[in-house]
C-alpha positions in Angstrom: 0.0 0.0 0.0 1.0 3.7 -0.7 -0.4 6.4 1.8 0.4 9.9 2.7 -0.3 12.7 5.1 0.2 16.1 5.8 0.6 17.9 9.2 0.5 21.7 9.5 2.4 21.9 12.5 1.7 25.1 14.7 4.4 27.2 13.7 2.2 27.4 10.4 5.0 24.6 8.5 3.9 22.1 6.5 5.0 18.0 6.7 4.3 15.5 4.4 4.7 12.3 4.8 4.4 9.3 1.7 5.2 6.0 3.1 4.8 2.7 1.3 4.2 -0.3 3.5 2.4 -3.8 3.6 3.4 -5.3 7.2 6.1 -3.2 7.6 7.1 0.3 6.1 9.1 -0.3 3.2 9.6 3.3 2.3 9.1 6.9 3.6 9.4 10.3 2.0 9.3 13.3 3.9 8.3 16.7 2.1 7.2 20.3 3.2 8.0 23.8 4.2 10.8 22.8 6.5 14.4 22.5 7.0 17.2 20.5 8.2 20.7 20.6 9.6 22.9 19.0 8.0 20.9 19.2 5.1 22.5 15.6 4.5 20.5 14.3 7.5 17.1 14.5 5.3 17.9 10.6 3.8 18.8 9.5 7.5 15.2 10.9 8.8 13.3 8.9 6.2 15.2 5.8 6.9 14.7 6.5 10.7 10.6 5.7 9.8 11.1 2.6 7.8 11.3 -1.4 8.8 9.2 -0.1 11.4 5.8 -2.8 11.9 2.2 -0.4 10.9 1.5 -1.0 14.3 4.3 0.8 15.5 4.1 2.7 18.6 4.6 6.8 18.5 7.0 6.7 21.6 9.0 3.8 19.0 8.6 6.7 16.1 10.1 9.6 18.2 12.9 7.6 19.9 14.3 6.6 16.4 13.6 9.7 14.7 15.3 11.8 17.9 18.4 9.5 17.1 19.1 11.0 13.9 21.7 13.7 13.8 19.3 16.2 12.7 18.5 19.6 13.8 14.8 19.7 12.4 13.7 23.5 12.1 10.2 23.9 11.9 8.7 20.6 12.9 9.7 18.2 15.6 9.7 14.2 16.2 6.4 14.1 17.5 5.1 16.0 14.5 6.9 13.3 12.0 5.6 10.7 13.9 1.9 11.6 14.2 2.4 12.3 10.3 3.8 8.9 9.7 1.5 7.5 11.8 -1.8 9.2 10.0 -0.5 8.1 6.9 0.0 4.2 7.9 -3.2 4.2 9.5 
């Protein structure tokens, strides 16, 4: 299956989130009016969310995305994770 959702997050950003899964997230692309430090760290975040089960816990979501190197500027690990999580469910 292919799904997506998008989060305005209160700062007024937008995050997208397209993720392909069956039992298991097979791949994740994250979009929107956001940045990231390193830039670099952008393929790193997106592998963070997959191999993850659909029934994956948030708390699961924001520990491995908050173990990415990233500085996220204008969203945060709990807003990737409720988008990833809307879009797999």
């Amino acid at each position: 299956m292919h799904d997506s959702a998008t989060l305005k997050v209160p700062t007024g950003k937008l995050l997208e989130v397209a993720v392909t899964y069956d039992e298991r997230v097979t791949d994740a692309r994250v979009t929107g009016d956001f940045f990231l430090e390193p830039p670099e760290s952008h393929a790193a975040l997106e592998a963070a969310l997959e191999g993850h089960p659909t029934d994956v816990s948030r708390t699961t979501l924001v520990e491995a995305i908050q173990d990415v190197d990233a500085t996220c500027i204008g969203f945060d690990a709990e807003h990737l994770a409720d988008a990833t999580l809307e879009a797999i469910r």
